[in-house]
C-alpha positions as CSV (number, residue, x, y, z in Angstrom):
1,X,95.3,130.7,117.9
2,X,98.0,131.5,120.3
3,X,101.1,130.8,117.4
4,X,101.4,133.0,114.9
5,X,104.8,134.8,113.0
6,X,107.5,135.7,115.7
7,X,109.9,138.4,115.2
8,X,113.7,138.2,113.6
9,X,116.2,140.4,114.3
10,X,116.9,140.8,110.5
11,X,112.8,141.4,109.9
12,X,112.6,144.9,110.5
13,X,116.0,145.8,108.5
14,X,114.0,143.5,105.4
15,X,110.8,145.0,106.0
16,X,112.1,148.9,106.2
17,X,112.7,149.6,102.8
18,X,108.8,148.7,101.6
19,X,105.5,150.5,102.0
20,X,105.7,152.0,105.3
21,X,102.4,150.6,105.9
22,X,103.0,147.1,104.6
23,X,106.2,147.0,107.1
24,X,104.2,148.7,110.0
25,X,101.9,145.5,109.7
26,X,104.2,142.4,109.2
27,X,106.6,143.9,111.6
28,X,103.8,143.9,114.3
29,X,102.7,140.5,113.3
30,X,106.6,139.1,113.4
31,X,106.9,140.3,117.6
32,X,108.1,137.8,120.0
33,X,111.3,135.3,120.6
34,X,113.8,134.2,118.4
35,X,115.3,130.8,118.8
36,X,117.7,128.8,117.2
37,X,117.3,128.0,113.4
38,X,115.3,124.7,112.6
39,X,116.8,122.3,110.1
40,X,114.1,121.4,107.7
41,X,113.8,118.7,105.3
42,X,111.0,118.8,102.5
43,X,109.6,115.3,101.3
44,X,107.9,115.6,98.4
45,X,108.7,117.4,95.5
46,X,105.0,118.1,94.1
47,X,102.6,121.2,93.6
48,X,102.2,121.9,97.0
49,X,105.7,122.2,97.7
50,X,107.3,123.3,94.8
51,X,104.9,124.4,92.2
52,X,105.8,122.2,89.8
53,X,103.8,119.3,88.2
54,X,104.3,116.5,85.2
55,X,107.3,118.3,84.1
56,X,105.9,122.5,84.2
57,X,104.4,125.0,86.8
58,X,101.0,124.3,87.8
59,X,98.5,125.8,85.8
60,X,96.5,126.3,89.7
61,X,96.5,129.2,92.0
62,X,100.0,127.3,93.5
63,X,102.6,127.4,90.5
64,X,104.8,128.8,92.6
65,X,104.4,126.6,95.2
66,X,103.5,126.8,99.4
67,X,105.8,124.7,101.4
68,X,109.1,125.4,100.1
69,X,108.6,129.7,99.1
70,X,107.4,129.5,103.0
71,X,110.6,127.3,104.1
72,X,112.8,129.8,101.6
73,X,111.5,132.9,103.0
74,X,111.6,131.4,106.6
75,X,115.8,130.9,106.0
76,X,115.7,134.7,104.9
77,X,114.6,135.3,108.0
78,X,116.7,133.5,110.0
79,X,114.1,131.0,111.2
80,X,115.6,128.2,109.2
81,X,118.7,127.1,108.5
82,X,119.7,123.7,106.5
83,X,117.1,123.0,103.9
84,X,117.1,119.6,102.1
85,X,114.6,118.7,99.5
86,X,113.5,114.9,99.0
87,X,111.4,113.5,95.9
88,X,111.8,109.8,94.4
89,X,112.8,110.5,90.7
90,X,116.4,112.4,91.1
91,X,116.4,112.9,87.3
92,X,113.1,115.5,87.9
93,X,115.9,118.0,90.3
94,X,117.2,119.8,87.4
95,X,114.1,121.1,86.1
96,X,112.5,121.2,89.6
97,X,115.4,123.8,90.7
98,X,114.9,125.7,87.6
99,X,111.7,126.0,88.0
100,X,112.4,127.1,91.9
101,X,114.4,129.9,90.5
102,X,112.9,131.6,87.8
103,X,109.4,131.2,89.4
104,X,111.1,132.7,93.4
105,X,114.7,133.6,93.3
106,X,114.0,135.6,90.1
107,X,110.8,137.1,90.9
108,X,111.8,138.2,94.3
109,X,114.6,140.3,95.2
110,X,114.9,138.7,99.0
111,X,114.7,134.9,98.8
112,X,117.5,132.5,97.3
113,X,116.3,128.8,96.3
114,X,119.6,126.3,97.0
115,X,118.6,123.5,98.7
116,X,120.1,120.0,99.3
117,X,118.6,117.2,97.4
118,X,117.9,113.8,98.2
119,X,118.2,111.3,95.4
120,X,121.2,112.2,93.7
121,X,120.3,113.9,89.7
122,X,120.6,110.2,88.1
123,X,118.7,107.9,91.0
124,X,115.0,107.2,91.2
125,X,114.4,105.4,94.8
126,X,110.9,105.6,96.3
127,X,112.8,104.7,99.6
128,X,115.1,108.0,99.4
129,X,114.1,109.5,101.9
130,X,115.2,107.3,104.4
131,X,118.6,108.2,103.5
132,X,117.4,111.7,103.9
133,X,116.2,111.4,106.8
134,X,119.1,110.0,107.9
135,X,121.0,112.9,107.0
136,X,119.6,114.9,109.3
137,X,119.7,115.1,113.2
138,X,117.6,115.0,116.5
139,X,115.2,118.0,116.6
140,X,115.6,118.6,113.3
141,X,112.3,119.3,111.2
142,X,110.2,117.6,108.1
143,X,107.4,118.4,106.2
144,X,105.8,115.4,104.2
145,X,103.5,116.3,101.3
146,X,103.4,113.4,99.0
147,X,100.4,110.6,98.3
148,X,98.0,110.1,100.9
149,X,99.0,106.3,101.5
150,X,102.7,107.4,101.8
151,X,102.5,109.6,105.0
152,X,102.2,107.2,107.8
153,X,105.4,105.1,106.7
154,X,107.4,108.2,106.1
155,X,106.1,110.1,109.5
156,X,107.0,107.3,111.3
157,X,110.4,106.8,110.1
158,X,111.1,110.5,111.2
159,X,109.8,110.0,114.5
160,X,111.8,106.8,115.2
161,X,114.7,109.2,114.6
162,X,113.2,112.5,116.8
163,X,112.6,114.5,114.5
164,X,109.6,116.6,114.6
165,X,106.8,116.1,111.4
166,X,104.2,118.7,109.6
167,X,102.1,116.4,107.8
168,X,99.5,117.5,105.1
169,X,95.7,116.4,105.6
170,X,95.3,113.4,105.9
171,X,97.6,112.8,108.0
172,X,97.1,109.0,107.7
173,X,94.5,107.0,106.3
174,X,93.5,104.8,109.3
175,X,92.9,104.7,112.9
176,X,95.3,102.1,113.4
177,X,98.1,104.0,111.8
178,X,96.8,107.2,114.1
179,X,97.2,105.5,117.3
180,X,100.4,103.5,116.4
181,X,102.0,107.4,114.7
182,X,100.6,108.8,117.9
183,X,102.1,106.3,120.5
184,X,105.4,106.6,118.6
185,X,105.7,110.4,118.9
186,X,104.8,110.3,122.5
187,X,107.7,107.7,123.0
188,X,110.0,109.9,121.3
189,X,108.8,113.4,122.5
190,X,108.5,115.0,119.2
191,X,106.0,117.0,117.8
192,X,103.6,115.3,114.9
193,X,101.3,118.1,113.4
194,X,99.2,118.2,110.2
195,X,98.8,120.9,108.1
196,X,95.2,122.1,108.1
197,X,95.3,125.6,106.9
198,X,91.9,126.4,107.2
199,X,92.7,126.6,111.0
200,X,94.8,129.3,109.9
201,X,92.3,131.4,107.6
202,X,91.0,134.4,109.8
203,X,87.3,134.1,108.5
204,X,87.2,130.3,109.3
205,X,89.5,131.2,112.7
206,X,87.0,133.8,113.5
207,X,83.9,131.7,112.9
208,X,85.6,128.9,115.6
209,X,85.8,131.3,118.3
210,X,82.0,132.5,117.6
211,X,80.9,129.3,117.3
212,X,82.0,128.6,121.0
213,X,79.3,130.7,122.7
214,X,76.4,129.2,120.3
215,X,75.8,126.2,121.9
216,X,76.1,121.9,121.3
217,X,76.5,121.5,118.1
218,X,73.0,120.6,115.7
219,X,73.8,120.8,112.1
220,X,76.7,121.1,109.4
221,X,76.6,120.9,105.8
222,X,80.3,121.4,103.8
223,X,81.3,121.8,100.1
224,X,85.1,122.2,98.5
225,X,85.9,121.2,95.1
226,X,89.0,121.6,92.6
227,X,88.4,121.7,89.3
228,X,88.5,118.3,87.1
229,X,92.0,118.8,85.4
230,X,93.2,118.6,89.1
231,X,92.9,114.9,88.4
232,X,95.2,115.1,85.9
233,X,97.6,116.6,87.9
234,X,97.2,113.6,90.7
235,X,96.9,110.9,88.2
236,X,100.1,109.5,89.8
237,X,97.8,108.5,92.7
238,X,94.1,109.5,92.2
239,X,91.6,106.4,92.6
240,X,94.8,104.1,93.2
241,X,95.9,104.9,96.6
242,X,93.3,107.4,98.1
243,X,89.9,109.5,97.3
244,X,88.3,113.0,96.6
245,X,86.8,113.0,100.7
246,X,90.4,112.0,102.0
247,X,92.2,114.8,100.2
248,X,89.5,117.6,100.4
249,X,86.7,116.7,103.0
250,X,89.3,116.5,105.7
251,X,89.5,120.1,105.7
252,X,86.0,121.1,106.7
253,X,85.8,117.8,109.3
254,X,89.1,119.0,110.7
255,X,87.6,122.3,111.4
256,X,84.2,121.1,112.7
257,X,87.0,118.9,115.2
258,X,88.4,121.8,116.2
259,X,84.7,123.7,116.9
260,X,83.5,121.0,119.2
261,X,86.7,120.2,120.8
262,X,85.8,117.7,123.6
263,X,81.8,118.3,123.5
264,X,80.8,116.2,120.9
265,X,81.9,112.7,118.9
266,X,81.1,111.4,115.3
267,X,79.5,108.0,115.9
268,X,77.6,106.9,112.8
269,X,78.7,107.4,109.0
270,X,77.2,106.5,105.6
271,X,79.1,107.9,102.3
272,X,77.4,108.0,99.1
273,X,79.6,108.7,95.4
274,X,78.8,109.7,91.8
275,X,80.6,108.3,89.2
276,X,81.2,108.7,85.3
277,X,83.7,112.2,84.8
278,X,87.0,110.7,86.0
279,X,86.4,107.3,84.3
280,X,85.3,109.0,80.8
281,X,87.7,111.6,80.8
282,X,91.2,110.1,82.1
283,X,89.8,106.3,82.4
284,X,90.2,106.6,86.5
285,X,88.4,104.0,88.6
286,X,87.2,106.4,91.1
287,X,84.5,108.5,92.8
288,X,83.9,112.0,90.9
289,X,82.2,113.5,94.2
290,X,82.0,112.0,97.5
291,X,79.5,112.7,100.2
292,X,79.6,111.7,104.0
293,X,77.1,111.6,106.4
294,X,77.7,111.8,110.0
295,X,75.9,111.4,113.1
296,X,77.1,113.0,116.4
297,X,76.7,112.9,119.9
298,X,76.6,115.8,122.5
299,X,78.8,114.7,125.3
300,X,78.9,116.3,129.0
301,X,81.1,115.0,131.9
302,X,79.0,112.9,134.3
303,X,79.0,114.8,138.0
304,X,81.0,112.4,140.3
305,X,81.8,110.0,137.8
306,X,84.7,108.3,136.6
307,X,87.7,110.0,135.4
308,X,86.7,110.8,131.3
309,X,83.4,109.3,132.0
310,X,80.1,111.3,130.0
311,X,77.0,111.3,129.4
312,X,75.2,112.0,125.7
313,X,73.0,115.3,126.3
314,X,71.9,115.4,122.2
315,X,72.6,114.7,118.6
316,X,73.9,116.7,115.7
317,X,74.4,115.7,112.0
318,X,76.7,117.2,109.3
319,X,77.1,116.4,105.4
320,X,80.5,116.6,104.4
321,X,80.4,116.7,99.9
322,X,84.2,117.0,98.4
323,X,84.6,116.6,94.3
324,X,87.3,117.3,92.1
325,X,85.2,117.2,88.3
326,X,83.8,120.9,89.0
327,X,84.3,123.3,85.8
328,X,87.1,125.8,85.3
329,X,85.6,129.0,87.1
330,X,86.7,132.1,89.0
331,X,88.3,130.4,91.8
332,X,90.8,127.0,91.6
333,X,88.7,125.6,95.1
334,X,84.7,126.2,95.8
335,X,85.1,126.2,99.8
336,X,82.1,126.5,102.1
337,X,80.5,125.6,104.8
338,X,76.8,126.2,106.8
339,X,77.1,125.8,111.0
340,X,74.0,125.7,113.3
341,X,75.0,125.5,117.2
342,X,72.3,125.3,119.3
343,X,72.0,129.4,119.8
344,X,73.1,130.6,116.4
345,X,74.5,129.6,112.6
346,X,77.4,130.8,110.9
347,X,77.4,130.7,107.0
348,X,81.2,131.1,105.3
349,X,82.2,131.1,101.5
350,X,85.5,131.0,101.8
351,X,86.1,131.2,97.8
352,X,84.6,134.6,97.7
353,X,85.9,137.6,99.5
354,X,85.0,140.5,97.3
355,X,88.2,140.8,95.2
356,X,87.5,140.3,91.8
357,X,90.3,141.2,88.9
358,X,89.7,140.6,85.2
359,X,93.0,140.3,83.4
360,X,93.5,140.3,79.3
361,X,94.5,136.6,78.5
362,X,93.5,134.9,82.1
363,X,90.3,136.6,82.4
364,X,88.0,136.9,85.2
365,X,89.1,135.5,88.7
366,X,88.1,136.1,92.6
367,X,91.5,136.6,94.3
368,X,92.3,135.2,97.6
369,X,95.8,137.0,99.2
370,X,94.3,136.1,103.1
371,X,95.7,132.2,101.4
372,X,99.2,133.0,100.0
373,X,100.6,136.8,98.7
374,X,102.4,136.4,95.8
375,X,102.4,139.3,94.5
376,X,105.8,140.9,95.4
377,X,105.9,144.6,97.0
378,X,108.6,146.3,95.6
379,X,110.1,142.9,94.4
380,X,110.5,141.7,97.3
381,X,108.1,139.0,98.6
382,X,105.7,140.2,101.6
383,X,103.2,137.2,102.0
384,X,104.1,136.3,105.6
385,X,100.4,137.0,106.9
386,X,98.8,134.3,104.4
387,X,97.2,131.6,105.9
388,X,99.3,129.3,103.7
389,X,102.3,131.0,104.8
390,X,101.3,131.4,108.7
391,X,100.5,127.1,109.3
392,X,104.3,126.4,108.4
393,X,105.7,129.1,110.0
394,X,103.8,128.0,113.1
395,X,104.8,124.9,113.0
396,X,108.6,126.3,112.2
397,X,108.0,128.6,116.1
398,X,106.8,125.5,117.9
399,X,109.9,123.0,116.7
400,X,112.3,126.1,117.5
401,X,110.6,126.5,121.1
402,X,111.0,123.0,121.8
403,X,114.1,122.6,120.8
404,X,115.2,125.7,123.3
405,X,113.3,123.7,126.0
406,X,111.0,126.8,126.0
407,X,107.8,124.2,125.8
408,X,107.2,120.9,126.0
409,X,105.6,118.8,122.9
410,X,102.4,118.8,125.1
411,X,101.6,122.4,124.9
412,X,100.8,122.6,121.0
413,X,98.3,119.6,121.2
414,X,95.8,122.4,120.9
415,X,97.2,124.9,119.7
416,X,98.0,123.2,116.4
417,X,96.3,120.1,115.1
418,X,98.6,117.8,116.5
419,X,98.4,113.7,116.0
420,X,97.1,113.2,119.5
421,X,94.1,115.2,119.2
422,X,92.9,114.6,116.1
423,X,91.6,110.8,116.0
424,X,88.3,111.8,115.0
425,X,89.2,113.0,111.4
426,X,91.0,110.3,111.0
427,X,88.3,108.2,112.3
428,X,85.3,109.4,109.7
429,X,87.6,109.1,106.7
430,X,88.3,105.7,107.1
431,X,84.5,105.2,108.3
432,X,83.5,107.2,104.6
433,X,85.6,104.9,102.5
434,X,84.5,101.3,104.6
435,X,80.9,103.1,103.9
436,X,81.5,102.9,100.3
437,X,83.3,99.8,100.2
438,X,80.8,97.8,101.8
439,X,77.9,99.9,100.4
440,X,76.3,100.3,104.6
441,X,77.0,102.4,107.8
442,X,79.8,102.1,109.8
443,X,79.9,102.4,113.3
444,X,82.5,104.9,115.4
445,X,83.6,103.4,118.8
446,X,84.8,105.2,122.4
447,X,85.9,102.1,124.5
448,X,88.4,104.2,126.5
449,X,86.1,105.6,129.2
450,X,89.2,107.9,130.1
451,X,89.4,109.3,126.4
452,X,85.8,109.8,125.4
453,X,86.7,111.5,121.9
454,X,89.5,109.3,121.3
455,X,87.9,106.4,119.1
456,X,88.9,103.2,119.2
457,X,87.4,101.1,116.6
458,X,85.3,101.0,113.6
459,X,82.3,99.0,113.0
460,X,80.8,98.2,109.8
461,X,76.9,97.6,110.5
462,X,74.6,96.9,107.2
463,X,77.1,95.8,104.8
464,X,75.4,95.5,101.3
């Protein structure tokens, strides 16, 4: 990946007075150019963000949160500037800022939590953050982390006002909504990017770039999980307005995207479910684990053809399982994944990377600092190489260069996982949960002859 942390002229002055080593490292990692301070507006006040869930931290690896620490520390460095904070229920911003200081401005020494919020303390208006939106200006940024069936309507209203928008996965829940979110951003030159982490992780970064001298694609087989008091946590939306495989399985289909770039094209899926945890234990009327099946194609240019025109050299097949009923264990999130290309195989457990603590009280646990840092050195926070930490700031570098008219909106289409190029995610969610739906397969169709991995349609074939 070509973005990464860019230097601040206040970084090095922050950075002196810890470990010499620590700031030898981050200080290398923050080199390049500075450019004006984004604005940044947060929708969604939930764990992801904030930390903070059904009224107390999150008892998960995120109870101090990712987006806004990141967004914080970002404005500490001088790579933000206004920060506004939206959520429906106003009456929740009282205990949501208290919660913001004791569990960051307390416990570190360099990062200060004010923010603006959007309703006011004694309004609850699930259409809020169109008057926060409002609020804010041309250029300006906005990350949206809130339910899955909430995103497209809320991207698109900050695009129809130019503002650029991080997403989180998935970054809608149908093709239609892709295209249409995509066309609209295009129109309005701004970026539209979703946050994929993984892309971000330097085992699962490092496996991409091998996996590009080991030929066509043949065979992929996926597993992540959360544990099944997660779906107490998302019992606001869980089973009601999306699934397990939208919310976890688009990581590892996002990645195997990325891996084939233009070479190869999911055109079949079938999606198989168990049943019984989530119904017995918090009477949900949804899948407990969620399985997709998908058959690809192995795509070359055609010699002298027409302009995007290919031809299918071979096949490859990958199972994609996602659940959120797994047991309480050493890690919040089972993540893994089996590649075979064509001249080699890569295998990656990302949950395990030989750091193991036992704690009196908490236990036994495998820690992962390569996601977010949050233990402080010498109080003062120093996660800025987490993966976590290193997809917003990213995102933060590109608005800022953009803004500066030091690149055009184009440019990051591969360098993040912008809206235009990933249709194909999209494309074998929608397929999983038609799959399940209508109990058959569902086709995946490339009518554009001058897009050949952009898919147009979906298909269902044997419905039950």
């Amino acid at each position: 990946m070509s973005l990464g942390p860019s230097y601040s002229p206040g970084a090095q002055a922050q950075l002196g007075d810890q470990s010499p080593i620590l700031a030898r490292q981050v200080t290398k990692a923050f080199e390049g150019s500075q450019h004006k301070p984004v604005n940044v507006l947060m929708i969604g006040t939930g764990e992801y963000t904030t930390g903070f869930v059904n009224g107390s931290p999150s008892d998960s690896d995120k109870s101090k949160g990712v987006i806004a620490l990141s967004i914080f520390d970002l404005r500490s460095r001088s790579k933000v500037a206004r920060v506004g904070l939206c959520g429906v229920n106003g009456t929740k911003f009282p205990a949501i800022r208290g919660h913001l200081q004791r569990a960051i401005e307390n416990y570190y020494t360099n990062i200060k939590t004010d923010a603006e919020t959007f309703p006011a303390d004694t309004v609850v208006d699930a259409k809020s953050y169109l008057k926060a939106l409002d609020s804010f200006e041309k250029g300006d940024a906005v990350t949206i982390f809130t339910p899955d069936d909430t995103h497209f309507e809320i991207a698109l209203a900050a695009v129809e006002r130019g503002l650029h928008v991080l997403v989180t996965k998935p970054a809608v829940k149908t093709l239609e909504h892709h295209r249409i979110l995509h066309e609209a951003a295009v129109r309005n030159n701004v970026l539209v990017a979703i946050e994929v982490h993984k892309r971000w992780d330097p085992i699962y970064s490092d496996a991409r770039d091998q996996l590009q001298s080991l030929g066509d694609f043949s065979y992929m087989y996926s597993y992540m999980s959360q544990p099944k008091h997660q779906l107490d946590t998302f019992r606001s939306w869980a089973g009601k307005s999306s699934d397990i495989s939208y919310y976890l399985n688009s990581h590892h289909i996002d990645f195997h995207e990325w891996v084939v770039g233009e070479t190869s094209r999911p055109v079949r899926v079938t999606a198989v479910a168990s049943y019984g945890v989530a119904k017995a234990t918090y009477d949900m009327d949804c899948e407990d684990t969620i399985t997709l099946t998908v058959q690809w194609e192995n795509i070359v240019p055609v010699e002298g053809g027409a302009e995007g025109e290919v031809r299918v050299t071979g096949a490859g097949t990958a199972v994609y399982t996602s659940s959120w009923i797994a047991p309480k264990s050493d890690v919040h999130s089972q993540q893994r994944f089996f590649y075979m290309g064509q001249k080699g195989e890569v295998n990656v457990d990302q949950a395990h990377r030989g750091y193991n603590l036992s704690v009196d009280g908490t236990g036994y646990r495998s820690a992962n600092p390569l996601f977010m840092k949050y233990t402080p050195t010498d109080g003062k926070f120093s996660g800025q190489l987490g993966y976590g930490y290193r997809s917003i700031e990213a995102f933060v570098d590109a608005v800022a260069a953009i803004n500066a008219g030091a690149a055009m909106v184009s440019q990051y289409d591969h360098k993040l996982a912008s809206v235009a190029t990933t249709y194909r995610t999209t494309a074998i969610l929608e397929a999983g949960r038609i799959s399940l739906d209508t109990q058959g397969t569902v086709q995946i169709k490339y009518d554009n002859i001058q897009e050949p991995c952009q898919p147009t349609s979906l298909v269902a074939l044997n419905r039950a």
